[in-house]
C-alpha positions as CSV (number, residue, x, y, z in Angstrom):
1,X,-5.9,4.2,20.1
2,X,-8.1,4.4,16.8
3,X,-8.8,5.6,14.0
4,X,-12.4,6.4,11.6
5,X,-14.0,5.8,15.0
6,X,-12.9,2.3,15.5
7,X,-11.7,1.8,19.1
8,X,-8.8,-0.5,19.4
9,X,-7.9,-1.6,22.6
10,X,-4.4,-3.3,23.3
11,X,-1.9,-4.5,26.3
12,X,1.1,-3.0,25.3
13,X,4.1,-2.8,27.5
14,X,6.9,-0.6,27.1
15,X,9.8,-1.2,24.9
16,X,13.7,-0.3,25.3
17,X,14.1,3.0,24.0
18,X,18.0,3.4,23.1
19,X,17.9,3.7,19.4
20,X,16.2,5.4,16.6
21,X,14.0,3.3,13.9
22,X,12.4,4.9,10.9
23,X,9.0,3.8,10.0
24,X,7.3,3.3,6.6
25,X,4.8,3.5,4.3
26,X,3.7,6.8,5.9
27,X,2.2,8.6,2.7
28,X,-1.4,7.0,3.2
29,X,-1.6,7.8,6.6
30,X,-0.7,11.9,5.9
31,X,-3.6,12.7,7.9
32,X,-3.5,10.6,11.0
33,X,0.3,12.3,11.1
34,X,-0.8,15.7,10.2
35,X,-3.4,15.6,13.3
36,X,-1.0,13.5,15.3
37,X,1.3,16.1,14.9
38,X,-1.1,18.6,16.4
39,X,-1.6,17.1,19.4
40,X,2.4,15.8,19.8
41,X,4.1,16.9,22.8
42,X,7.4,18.8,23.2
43,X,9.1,15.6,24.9
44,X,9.1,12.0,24.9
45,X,6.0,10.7,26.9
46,X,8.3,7.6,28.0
47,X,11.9,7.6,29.0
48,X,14.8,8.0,26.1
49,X,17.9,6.7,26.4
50,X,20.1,9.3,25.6
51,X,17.4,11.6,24.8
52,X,19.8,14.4,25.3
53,X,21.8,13.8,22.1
54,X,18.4,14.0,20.0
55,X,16.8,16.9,21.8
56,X,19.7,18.7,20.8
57,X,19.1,18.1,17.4
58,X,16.3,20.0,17.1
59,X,12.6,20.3,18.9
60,X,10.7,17.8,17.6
61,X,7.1,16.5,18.6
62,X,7.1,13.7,20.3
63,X,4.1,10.9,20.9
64,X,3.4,7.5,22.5
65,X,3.8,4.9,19.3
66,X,1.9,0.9,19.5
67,X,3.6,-1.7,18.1
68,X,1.5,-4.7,17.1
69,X,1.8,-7.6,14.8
70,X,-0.1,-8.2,11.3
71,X,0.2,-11.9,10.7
72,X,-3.0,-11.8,8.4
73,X,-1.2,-8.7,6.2
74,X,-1.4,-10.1,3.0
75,X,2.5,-8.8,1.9
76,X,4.1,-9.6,4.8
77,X,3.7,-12.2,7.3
78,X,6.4,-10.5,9.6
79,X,4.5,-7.0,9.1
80,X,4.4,-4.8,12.7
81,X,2.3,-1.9,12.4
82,X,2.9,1.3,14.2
83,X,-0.1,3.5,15.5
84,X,-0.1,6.6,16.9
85,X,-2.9,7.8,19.7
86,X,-4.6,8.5,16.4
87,X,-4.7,5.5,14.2
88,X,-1.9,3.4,12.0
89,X,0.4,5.4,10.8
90,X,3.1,2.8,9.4
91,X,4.9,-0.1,9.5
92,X,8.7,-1.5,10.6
93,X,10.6,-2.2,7.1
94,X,10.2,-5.5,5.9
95,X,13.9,-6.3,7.2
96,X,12.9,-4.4,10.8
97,X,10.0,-6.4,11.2
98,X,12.0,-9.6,10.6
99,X,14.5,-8.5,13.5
100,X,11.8,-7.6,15.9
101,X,9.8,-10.9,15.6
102,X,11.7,-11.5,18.2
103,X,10.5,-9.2,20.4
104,X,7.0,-9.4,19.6
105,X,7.3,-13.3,20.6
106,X,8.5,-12.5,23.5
107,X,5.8,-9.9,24.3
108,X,3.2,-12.2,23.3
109,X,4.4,-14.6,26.1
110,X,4.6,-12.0,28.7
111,X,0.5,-11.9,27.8
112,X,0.4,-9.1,25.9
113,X,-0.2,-7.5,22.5
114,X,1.8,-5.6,21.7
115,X,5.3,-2.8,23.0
116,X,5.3,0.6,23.2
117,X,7.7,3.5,22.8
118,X,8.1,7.6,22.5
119,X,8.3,8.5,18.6
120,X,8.9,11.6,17.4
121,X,7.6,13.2,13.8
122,X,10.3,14.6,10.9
123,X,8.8,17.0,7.9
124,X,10.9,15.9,4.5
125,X,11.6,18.5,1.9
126,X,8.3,17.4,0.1
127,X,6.1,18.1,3.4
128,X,5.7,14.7,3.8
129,X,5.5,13.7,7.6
130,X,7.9,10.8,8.7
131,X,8.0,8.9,11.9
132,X,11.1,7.7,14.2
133,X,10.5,5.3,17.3
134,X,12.7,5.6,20.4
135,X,13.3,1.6,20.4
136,X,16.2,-0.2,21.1
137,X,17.7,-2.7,19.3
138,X,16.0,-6.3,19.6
139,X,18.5,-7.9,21.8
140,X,18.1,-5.0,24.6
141,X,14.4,-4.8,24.1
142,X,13.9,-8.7,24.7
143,X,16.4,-8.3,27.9
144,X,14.6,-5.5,29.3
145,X,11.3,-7.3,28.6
146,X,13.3,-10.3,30.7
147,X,13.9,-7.8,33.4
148,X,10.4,-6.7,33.9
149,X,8.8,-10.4,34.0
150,X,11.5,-10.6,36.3
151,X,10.2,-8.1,39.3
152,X,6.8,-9.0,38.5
153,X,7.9,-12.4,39.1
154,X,9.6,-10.9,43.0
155,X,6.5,-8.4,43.2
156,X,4.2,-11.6,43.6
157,X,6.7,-13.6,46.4
């Protein structure tokens, strides 16, 4: 993942996906969506919980979305940017982020930077594009995280 010819290079390990979370702050980042949108995929490139109910929604264009913290962001402490393939795209709310601290404490003690999750991209009436993680709530995400440390744990006995 990058962006302006940056390369960024995480550990990211996937997240719960049983829920539906809006990100923000998307209008600077038009462009990343715009060509993230042209490369999305007709379905989730991870498992969906439930993924029927959405895909009956409507076809939407689905991509693989980072997670990663910003404690240095000078508004927000708490902030978790999203990134597409492409470069950041967004961030959890302020409220979002405070809920999945969480979760992001718990990923950095499994040794790694960061979750990951299918996201998929909504047009609003005033073209702008919006994104939408598949990510469960914290609670699920931090026992599924459990889970996997878990059989790593038996995959090294």
């Amino acid at each position: 993942m990058g962006h302006g010819g940056e390369a960024v290079s995480w550990t990211l390990r996937p997240l719960a996906a049983g829920g539906l979370v809006s990100v923000v702050g998307e209008s600077r980042r038009q462009d990343i969506l715009e060509e993230t949108l042209r490369q999305a995929e007709p379905l989730p490139p991870l498992p969906v919980v439930d993924f029927a109910e959405v895909a009956r929604q409507e076809e939407l264009p689905w991509f693989t979305a980072a997670l990663v913290r910003e404690p240095d962001n000078p508004f927000d402490s708490n902030a978790i940017a999203v990134w597409s393939p492409l470069g950041p795209i967004g961030y959890l709310s302020r409220d979002d982020a405070f809920e999945y601290q969480q979760v992001m404490t718990a990923l950095h003690l499994a040794g790694v930077d960061g979750g990951v999750c299918s996201a998929f991209l909504r047009r609003a009436d005033n073209g702008m594009l919006g994104a939408v993680l598949a990510l469960s709530i914290p609670r699920v995400c931090i026992d599924e995280l459990d889970e996997w440390g878990d059989d790593e744990a038996d995959d090294e006995t």
